[in-house]
Backbone as CSV, one residue per row, in Angstrom:
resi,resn,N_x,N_y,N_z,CA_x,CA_y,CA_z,C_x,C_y,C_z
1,UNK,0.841,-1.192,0.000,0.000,0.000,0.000,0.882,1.251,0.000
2,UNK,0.556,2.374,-0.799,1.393,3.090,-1.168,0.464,4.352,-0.766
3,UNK,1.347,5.448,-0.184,0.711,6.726,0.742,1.306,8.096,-0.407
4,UNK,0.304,8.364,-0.521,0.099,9.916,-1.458,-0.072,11.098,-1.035
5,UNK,0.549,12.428,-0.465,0.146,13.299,-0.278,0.234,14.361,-1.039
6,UNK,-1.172,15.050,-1.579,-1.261,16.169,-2.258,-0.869,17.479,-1.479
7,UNK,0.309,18.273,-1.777,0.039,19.469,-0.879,0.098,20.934,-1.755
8,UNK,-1.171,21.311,-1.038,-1.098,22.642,-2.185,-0.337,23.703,-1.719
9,UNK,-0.156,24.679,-2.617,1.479,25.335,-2.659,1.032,26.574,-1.270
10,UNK,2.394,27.067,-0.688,1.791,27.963,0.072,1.372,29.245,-0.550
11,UNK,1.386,30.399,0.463,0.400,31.787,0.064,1.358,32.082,-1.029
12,UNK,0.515,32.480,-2.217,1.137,32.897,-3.274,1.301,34.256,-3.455
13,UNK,1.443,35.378,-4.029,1.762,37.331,-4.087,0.348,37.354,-4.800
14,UNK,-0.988,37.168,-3.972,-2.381,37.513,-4.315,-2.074,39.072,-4.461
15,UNK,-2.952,39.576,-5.470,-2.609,41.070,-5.628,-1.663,41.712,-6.095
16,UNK,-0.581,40.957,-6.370,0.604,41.445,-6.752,0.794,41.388,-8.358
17,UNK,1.464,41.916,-9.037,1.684,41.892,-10.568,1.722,40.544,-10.751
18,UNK,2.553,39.785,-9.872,2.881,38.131,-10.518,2.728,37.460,-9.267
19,UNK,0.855,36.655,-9.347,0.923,36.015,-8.609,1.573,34.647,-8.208
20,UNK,2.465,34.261,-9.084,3.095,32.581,-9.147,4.639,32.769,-8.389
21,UNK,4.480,33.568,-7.349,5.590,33.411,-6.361,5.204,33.582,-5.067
22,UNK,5.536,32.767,-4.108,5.529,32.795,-2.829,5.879,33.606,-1.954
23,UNK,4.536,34.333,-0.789,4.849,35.562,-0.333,5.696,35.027,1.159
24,UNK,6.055,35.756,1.821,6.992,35.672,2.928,6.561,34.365,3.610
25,UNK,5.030,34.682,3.723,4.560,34.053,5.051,4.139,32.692,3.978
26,UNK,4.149,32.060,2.626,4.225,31.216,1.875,5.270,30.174,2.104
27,UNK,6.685,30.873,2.219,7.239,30.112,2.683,7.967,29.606,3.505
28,UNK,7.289,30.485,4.531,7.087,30.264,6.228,6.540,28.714,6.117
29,UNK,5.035,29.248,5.562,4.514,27.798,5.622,4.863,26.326,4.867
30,UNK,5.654,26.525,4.173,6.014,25.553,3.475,7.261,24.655,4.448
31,UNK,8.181,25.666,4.972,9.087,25.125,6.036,8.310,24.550,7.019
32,UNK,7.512,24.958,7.921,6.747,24.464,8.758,6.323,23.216,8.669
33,UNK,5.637,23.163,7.117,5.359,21.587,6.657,6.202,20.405,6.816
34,UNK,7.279,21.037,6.439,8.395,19.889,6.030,8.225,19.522,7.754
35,UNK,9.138,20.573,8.451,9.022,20.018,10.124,7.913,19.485,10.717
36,UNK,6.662,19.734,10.151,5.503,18.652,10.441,6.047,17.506,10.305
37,UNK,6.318,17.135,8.786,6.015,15.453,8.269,7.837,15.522,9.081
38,UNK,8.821,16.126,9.236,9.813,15.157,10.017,9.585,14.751,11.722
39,UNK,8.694,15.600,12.198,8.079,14.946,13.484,7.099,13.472,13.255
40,UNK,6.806,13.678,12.221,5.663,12.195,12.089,6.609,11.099,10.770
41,UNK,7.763,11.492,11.039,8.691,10.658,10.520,8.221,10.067,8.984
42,UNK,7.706,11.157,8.038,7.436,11.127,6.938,8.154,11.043,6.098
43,UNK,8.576,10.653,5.312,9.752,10.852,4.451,9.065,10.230,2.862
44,UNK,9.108,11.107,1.965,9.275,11.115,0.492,10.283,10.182,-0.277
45,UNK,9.801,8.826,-1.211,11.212,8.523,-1.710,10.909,8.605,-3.257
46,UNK,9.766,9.410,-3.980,9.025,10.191,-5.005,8.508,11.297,-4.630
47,UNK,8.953,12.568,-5.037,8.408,14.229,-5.317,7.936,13.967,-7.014
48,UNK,6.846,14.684,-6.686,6.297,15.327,-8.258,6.041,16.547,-8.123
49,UNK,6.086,17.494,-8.998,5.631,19.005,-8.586,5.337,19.696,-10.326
50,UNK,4.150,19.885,-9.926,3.917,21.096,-11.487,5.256,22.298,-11.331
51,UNK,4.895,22.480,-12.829,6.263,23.515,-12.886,5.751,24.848,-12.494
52,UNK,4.826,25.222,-12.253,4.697,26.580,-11.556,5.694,26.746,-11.056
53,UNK,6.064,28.259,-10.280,7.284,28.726,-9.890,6.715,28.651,-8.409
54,UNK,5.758,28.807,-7.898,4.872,28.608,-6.356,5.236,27.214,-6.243
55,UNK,4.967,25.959,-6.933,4.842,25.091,-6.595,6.154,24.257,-6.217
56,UNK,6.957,24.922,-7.156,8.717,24.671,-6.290,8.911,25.089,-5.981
57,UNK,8.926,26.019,-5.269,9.490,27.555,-3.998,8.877,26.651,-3.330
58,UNK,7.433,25.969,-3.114,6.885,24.719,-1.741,7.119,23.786,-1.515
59,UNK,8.173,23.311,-2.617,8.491,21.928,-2.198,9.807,22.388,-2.112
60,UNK,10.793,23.188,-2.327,11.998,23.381,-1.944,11.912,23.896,-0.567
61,UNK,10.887,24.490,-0.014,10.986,25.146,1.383,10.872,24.139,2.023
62,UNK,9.981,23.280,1.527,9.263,21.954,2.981,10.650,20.759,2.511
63,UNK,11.236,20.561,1.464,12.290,19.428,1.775,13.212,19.902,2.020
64,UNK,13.898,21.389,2.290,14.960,21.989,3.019,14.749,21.608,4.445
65,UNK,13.515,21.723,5.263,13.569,20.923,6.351,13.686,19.367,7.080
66,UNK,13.575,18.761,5.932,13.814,17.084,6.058,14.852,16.601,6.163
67,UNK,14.511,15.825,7.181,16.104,15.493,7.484,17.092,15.111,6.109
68,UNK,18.092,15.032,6.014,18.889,14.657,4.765,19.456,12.944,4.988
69,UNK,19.337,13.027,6.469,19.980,11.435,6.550,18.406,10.674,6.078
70,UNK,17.500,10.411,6.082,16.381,10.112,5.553,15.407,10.480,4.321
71,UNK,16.175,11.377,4.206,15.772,11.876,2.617,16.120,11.215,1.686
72,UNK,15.539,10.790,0.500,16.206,9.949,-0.456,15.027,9.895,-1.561
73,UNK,14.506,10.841,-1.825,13.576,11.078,-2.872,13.811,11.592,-4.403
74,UNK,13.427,10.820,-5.410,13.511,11.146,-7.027,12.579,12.010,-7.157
75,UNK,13.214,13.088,-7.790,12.030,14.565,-8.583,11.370,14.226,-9.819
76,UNK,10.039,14.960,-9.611,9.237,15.062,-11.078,9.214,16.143,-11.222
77,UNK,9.029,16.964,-12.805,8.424,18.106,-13.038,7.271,17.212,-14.023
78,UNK,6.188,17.643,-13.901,4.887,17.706,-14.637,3.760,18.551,-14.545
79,UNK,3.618,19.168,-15.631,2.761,20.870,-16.286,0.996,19.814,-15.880
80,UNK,0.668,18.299,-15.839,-0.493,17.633,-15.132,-0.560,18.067,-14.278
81,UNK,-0.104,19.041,-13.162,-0.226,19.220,-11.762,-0.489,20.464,-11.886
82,UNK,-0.299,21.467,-12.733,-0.215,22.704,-13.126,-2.062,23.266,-12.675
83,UNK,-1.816,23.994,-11.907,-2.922,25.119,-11.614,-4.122,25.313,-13.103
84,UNK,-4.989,25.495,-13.210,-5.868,26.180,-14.215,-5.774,27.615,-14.121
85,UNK,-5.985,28.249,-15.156,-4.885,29.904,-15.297,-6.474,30.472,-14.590
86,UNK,-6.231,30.742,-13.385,-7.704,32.067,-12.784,-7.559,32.792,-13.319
87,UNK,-6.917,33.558,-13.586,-6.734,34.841,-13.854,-7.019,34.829,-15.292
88,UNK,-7.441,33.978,-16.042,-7.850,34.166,-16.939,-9.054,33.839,-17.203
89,UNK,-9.411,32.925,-16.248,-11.168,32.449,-16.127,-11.564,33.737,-15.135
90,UNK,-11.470,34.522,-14.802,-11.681,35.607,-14.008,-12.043,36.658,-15.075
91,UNK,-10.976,36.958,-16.235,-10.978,37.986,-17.258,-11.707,37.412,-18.310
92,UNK,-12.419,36.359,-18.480,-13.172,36.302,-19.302,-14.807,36.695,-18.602
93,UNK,-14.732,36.681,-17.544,-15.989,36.552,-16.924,-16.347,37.896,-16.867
94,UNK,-15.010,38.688,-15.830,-15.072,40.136,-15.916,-14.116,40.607,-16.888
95,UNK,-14.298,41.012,-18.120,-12.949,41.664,-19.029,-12.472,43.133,-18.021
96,UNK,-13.265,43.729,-17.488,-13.165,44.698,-16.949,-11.786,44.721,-15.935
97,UNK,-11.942,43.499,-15.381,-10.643,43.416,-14.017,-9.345,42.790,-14.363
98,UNK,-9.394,42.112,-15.685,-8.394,41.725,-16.678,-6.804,42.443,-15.624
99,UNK,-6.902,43.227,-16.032,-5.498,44.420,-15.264,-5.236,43.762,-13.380
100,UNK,-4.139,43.344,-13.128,-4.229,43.494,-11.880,-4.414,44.653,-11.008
101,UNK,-4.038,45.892,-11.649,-4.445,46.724,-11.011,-6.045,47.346,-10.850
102,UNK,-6.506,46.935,-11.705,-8.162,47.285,-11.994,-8.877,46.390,-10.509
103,UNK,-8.000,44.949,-10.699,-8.549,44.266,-9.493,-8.492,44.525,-8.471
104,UNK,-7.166,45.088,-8.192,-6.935,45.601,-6.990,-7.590,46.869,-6.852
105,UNK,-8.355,47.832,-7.385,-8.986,49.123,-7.248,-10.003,48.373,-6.983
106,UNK,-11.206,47.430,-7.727,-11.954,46.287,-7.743,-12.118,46.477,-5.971
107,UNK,-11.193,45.595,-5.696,-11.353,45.149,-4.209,-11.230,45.958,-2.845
108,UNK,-10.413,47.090,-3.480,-10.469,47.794,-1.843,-11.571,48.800,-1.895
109,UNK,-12.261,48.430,-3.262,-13.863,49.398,-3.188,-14.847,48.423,-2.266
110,UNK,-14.434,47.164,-1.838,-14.990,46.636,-1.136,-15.119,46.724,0.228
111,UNK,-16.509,46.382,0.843,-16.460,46.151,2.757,-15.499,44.832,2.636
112,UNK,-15.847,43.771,1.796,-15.433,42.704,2.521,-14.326,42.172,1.366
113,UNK,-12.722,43.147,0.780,-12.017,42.096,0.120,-12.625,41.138,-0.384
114,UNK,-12.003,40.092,0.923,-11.769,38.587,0.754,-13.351,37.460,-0.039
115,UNK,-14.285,38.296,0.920,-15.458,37.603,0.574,-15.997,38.073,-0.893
116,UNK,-15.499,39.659,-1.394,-15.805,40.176,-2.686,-15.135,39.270,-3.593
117,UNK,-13.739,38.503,-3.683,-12.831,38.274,-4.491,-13.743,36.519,-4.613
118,UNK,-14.098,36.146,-3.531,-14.595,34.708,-3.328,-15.980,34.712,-3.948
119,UNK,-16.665,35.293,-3.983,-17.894,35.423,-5.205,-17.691,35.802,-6.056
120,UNK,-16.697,36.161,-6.890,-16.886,37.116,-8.032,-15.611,35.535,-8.573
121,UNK,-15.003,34.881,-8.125,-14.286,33.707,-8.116,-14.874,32.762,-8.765
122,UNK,-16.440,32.517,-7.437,-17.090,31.434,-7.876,-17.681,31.756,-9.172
123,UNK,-18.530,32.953,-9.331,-19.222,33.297,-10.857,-18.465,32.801,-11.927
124,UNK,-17.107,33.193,-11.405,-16.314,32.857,-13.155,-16.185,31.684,-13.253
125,UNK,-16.105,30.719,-11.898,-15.732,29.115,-12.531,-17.063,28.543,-12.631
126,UNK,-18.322,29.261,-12.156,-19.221,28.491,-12.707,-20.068,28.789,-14.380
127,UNK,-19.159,29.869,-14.615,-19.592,30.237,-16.091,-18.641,29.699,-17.014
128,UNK,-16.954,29.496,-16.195,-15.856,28.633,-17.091,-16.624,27.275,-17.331
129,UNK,-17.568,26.540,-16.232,-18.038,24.811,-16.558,-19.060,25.253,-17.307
130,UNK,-20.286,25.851,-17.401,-20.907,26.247,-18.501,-20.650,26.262,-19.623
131,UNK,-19.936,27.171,-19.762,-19.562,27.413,-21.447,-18.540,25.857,-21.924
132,UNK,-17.832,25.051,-21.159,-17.145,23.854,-21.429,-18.500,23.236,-22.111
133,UNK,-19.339,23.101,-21.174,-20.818,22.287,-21.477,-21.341,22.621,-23.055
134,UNK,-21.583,23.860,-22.971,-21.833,24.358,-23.793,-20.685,23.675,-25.152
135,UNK,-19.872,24.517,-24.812,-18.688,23.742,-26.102,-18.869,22.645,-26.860
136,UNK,-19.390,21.509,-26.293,-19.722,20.358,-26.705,-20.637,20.557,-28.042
137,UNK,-21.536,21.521,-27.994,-22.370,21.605,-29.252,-21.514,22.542,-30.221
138,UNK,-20.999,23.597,-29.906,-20.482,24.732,-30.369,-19.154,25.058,-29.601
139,UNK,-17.840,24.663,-29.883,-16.914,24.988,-29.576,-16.396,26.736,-29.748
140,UNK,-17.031,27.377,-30.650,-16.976,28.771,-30.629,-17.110,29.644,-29.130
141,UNK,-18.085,28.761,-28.247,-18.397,29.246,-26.950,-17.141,29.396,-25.729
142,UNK,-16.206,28.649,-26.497,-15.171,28.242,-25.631,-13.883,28.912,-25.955
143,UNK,-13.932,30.031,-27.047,-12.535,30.188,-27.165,-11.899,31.491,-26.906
144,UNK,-12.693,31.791,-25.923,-11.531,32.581,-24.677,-10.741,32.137,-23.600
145,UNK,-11.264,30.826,-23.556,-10.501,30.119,-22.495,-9.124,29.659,-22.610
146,UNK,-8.328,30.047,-22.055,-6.684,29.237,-22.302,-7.050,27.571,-22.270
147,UNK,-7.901,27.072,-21.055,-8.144,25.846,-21.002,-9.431,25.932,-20.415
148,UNK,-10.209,24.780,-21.124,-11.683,24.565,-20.889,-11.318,23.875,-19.562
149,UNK,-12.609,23.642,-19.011,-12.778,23.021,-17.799,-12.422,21.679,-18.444
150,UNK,-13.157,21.027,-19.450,-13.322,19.551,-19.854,-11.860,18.811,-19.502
151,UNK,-10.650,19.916,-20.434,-9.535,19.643,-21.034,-9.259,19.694,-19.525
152,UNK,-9.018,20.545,-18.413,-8.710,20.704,-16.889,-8.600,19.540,-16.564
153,UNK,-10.342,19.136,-16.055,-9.935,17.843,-15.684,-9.771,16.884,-16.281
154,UNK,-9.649,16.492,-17.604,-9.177,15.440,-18.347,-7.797,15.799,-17.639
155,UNK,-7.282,16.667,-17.887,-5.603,16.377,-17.313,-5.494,16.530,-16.012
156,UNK,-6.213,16.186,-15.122,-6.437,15.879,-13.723,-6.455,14.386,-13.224
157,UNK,-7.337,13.926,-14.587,-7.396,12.786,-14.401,-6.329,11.715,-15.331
158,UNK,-5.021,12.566,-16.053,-4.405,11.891,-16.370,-3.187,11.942,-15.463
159,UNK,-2.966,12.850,-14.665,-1.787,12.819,-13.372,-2.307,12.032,-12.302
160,UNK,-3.772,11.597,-12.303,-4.096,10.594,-11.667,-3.681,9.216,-11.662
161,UNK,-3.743,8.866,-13.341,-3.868,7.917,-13.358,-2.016,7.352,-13.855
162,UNK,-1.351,8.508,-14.052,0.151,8.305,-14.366,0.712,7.842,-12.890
163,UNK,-0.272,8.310,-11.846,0.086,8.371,-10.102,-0.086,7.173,-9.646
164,UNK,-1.144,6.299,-10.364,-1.716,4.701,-9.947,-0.602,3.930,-10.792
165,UNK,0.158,4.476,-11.704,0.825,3.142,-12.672,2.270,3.667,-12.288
166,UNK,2.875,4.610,-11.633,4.179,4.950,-11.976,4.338,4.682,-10.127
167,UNK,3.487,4.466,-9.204,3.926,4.622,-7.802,3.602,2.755,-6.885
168,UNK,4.157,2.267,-6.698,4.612,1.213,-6.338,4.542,1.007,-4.787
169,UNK,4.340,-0.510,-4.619,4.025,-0.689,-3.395,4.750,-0.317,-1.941
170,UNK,3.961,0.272,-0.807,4.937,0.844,-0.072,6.151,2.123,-0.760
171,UNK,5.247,3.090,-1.328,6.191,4.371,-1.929,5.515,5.040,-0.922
172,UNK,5.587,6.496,-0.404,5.692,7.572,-0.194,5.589,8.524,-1.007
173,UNK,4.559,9.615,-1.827,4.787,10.409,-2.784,4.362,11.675,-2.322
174,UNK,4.968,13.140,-2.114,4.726,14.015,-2.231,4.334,14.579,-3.259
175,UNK,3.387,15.523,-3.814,2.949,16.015,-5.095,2.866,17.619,-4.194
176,UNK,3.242,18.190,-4.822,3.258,19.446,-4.957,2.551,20.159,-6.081
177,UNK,1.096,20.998,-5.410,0.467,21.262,-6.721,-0.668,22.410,-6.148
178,UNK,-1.774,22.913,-7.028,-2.467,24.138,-6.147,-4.021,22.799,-5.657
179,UNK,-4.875,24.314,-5.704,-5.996,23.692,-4.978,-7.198,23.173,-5.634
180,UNK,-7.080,23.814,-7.241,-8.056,23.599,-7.862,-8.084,22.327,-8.190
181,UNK,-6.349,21.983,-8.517,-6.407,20.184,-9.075,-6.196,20.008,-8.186
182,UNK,-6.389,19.803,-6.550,-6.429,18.785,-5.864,-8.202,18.766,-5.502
183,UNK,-8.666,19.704,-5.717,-10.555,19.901,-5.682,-10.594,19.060,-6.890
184,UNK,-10.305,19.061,-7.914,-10.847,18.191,-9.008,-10.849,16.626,-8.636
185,UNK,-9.261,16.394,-8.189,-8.712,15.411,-7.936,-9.737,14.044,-6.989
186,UNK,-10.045,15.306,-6.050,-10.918,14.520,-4.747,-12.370,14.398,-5.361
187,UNK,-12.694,15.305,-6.358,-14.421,14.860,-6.862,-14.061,13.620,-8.075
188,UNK,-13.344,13.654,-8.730,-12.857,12.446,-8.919,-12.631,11.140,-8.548
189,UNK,-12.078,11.404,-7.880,-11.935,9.796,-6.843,-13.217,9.656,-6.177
190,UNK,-13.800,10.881,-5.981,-15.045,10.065,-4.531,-16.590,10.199,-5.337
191,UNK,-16.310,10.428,-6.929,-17.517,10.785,-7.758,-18.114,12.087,-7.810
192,UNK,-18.115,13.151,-6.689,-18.370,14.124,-6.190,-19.017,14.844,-7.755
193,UNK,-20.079,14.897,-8.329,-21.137,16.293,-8.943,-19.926,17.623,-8.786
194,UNK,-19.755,18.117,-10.532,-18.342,19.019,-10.365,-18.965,20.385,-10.462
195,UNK,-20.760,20.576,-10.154,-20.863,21.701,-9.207,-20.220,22.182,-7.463
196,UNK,-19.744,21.046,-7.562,-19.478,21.176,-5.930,-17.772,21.242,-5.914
197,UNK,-16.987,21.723,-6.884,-16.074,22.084,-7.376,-15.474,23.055,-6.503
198,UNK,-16.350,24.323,-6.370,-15.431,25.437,-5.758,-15.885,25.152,-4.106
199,UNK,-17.141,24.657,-3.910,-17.249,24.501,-2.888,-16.306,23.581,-1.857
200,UNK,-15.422,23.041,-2.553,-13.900,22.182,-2.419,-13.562,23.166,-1.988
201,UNK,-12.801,23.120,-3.403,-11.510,24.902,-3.453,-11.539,25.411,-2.670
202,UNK,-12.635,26.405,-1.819,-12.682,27.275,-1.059,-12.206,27.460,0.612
203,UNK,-12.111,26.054,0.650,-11.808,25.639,2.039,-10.734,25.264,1.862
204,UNK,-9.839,24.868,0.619,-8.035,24.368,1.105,-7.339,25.576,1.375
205,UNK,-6.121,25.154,2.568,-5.719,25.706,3.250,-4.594,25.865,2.395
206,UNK,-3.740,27.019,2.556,-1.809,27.064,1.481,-1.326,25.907,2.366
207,UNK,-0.430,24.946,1.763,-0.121,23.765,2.024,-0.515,22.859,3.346
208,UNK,-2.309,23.028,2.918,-3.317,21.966,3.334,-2.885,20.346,3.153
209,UNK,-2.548,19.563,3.226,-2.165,18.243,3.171,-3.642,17.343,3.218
210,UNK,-3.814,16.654,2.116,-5.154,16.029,1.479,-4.164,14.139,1.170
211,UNK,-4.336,13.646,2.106,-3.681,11.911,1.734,-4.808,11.225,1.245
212,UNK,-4.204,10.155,-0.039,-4.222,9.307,-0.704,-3.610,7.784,-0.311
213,UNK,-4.614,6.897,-0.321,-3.525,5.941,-0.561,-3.491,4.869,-1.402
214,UNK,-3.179,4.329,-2.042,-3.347,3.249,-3.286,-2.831,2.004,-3.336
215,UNK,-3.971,1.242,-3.438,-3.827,-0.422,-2.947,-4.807,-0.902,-4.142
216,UNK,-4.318,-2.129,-4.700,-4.459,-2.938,-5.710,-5.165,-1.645,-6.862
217,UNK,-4.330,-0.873,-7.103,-4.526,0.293,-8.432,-5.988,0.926,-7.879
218,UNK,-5.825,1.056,-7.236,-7.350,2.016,-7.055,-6.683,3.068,-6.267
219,UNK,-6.624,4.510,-5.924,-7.224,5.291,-5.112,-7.871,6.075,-3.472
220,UNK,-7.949,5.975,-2.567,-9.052,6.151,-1.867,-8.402,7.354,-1.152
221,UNK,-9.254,8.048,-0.437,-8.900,9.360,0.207,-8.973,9.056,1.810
222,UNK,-7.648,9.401,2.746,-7.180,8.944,3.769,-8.242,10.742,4.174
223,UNK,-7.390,11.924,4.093,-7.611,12.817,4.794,-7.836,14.109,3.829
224,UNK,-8.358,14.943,4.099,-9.192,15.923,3.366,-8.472,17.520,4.281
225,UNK,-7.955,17.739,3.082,-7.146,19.540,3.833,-7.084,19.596,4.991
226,UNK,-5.947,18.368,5.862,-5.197,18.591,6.596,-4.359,19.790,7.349
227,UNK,-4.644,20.179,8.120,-3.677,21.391,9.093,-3.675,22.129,10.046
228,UNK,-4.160,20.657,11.056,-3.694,20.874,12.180,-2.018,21.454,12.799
229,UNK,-1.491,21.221,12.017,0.048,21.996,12.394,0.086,23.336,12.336
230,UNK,-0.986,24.153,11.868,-0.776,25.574,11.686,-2.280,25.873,12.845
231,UNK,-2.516,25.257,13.844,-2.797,25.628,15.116,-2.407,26.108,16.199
232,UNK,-2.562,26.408,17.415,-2.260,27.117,18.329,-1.250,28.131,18.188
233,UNK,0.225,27.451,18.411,1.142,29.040,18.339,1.758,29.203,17.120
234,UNK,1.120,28.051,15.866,1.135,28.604,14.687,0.020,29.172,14.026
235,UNK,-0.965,29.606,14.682,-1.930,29.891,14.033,-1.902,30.789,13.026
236,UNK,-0.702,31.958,13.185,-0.522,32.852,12.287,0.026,32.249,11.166
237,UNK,0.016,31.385,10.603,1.063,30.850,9.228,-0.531,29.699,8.614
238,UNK,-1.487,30.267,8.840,-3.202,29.660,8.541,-3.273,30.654,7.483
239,UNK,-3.796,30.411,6.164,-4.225,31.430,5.154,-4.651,29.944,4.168
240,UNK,-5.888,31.033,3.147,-6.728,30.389,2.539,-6.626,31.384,0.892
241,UNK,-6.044,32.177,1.250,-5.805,33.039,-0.241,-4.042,33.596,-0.195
């Protein structure tokens, strides 16, 4: 039986010109992680990580803390693990906020930021699965999208299934990746209706820990956005955007 953990990347530069780098307290949390799994004597002897630039700034922070005498893990890069571009399912929805700076004027016209950015979030990914739907009759509907939803999780479900044939009995695998493909990932495996998509998303934590484990080629889900370690006198290193 072979143990899988998805961990999504820490706080990324939300708001910033380029969100695909890790802000201070990102990879605060990513170190923290690593010293989690070396207290529970975790050890990796397979890393995979999308090539985002977030998603290795999180796995270089969390295996800088592992021990090295127990370390002994082979690297992946694979673009299957790779985030779905928001920021572009966002600018098709609103062309208006396209500009990061438009967004950011956008949001501090708000009472509530966080909760403004989290509805105006969900609208766009539930008009990105729409128009996928749609596509099916008329692909014209679809071609603002860098990537349809369909194509998303089709390649969600092919880092899945590269994960059941390439990982071997009694492995250990860290995956390093965001939140949307590990929300896909888990309605996948557990059948989950992919209206209930963001209602995932919305609750993973920056390197939330979601275990897998895989016995006779199947699948099953151990634990669901894990992080208890960023409790009590870490509570400050807790973020959800």
């Amino acid at each position: 039986m072979a143990n899988i953990y998805l961990i999504r990347h820490g706080q990324a530069s939300f708001g910033a010109n380029n969100y695909d780098n890790l802000s201070s307290l990102g990879h605060s949390q990513a170190r923290h992680l690593g010293e989690y799994f070396n207290q529970r004597l975790i050890q990796p002897n397979h890393v995979i990580c999308g090539n985002m630039t977030r998603h290795q700034q999180t796995r270089d922070a969390c295996l800088s803390t592992l021990s090295p005498l127990l370390l002994n893990e082979s690297l992946q890069i694979s673009t299957l693990w790779n985030e779905f571009d928001h920021e572009n399912v966002i600018a098709v929805y609103r062309p208006d906020l396209a500009n990061p700076e438009a967004m950011k004027h956008y949001l501090q016209q708000q009472t509530s930021p966080t909760r403004a950015f989290i509805e105006l979030f969900s609208q766009a990914i539930e008009q990105w699965q729409q128009q996928s739907n749609y596509a099916n009759d008329n692909y014209n509907y679809n071609y603002n999208y860098n990537e349809s939803w369909q194509h998303f999780t089709q390649r969600v479900s092919q880092g899945l299934q590269q994960l059941i044939e390439q990982t071997n009995d009694n492995d250990t695998v860290f995956v390093f990746t965001s939140g949307g493909v590990i929300s896909a990932a888990i309605m996948q495996i557990l059948s989950v209706p992919e209206g209930q998509f963001f209602n995932i998303n919305k609750q993973l934590v920056n390197c939330g820990v979601s275990q897998l484990q895989l016995k006779r080629q199947r699948l099953s889900l151990i634990t669901l956005n894990e992080h208890s370690f960023f409790d009590g006198e870490q509570r400050h290193l807790h973020s959800l955007i």
